[in-house]
C-alpha positions as a Markdown table, in Angstrom:
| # | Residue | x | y | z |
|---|---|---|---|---|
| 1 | Unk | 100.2 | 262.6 | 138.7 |
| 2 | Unk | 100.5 | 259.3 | 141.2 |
| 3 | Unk | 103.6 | 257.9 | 141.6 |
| 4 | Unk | 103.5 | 254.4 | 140.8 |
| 5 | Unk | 107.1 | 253.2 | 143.2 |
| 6 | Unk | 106.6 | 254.6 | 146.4 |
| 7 | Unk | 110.4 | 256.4 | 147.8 |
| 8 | Unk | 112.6 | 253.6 | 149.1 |
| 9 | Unk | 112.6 | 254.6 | 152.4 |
| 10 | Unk | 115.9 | 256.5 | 153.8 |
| 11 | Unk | 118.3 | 255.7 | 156.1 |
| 12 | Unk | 120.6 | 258.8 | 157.4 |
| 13 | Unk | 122.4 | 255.8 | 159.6 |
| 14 | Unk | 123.7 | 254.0 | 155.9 |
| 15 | Unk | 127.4 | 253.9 | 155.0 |
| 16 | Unk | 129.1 | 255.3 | 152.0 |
| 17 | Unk | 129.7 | 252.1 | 150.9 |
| 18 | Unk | 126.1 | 250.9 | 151.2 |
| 19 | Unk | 125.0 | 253.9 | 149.6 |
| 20 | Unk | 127.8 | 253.6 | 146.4 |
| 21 | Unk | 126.4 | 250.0 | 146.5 |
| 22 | Unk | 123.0 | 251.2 | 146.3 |
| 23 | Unk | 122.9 | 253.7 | 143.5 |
| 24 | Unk | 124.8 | 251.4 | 141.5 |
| 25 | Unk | 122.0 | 249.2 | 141.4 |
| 26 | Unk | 119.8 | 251.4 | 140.3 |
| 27 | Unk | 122.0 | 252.5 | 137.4 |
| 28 | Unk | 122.0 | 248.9 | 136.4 |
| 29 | Unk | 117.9 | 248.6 | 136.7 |
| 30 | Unk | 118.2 | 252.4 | 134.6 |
| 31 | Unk | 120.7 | 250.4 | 132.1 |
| 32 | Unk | 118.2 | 247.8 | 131.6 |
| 33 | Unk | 115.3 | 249.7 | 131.1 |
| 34 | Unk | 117.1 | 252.1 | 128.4 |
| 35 | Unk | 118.2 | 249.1 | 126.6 |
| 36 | Unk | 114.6 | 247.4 | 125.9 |
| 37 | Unk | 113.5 | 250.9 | 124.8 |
| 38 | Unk | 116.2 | 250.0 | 122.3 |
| 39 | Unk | 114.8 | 247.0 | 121.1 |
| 40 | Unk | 111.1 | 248.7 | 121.2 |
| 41 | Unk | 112.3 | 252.0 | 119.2 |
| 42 | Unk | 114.3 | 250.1 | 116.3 |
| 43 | Unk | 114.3 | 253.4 | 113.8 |
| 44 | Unk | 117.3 | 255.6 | 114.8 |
| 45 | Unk | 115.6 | 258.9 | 115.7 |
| 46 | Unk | 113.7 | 256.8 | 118.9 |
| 47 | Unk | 117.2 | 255.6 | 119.1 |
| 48 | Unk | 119.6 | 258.3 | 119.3 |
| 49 | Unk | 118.6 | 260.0 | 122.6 |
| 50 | Unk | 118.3 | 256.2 | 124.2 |
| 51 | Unk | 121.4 | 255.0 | 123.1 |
| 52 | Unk | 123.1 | 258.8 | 124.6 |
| 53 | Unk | 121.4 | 257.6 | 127.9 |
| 54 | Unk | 122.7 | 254.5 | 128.3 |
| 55 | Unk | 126.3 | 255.4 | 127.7 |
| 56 | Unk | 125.7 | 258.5 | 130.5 |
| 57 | Unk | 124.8 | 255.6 | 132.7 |
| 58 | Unk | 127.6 | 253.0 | 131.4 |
| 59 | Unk | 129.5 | 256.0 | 132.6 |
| 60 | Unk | 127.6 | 257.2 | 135.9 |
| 61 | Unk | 128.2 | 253.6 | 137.2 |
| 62 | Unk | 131.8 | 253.3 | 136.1 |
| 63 | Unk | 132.0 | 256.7 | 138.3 |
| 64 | Unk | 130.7 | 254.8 | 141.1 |
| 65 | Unk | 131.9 | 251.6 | 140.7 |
| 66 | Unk | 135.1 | 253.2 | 141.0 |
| 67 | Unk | 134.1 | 255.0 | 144.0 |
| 68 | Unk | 132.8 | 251.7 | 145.7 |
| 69 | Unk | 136.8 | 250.6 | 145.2 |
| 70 | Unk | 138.0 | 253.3 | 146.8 |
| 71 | Unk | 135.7 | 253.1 | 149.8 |
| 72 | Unk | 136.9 | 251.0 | 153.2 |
| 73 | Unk | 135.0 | 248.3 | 154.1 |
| 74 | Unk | 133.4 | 249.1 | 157.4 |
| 75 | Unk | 132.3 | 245.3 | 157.7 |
């Protein structure tokens, strides 16, 4: 199978704090997409495991946004 999103490209020179940063983002972007398969899937068992996801990610990017507040600014 093709990929359709090529790798962001990687950095081994990034920051903690750039990284917490980044993979918040792309919870938020995961958070989005889990809640228009919500609105697409409107009888519960489409529902169930989608609704499950999004509150692993509510909770992944609490994790990190906690993370991010713990970090030092290297700026």
């Amino acid at each position: 199978m093709l990929k359709i999103v090529p790798d962001p490209p990687h950095n081994p020179n990034q920051s903690l704090e750039d990284l917490l940063i980044q993979t918040s983002e792309y919870l938020v972007c995961a958070l989005t997409i889990a809640q228009q398969t919500v609105l697409l899937h409107t009888k519960p068992p489409g529902q169930v495991m989608t609704l499950a996801t999004m509150h692993e990610i509510e909770r992944a990017r609490s994790l990190v946004e906690m993370a991010l507040s713990k970090v030092q600014p290297t700026h």
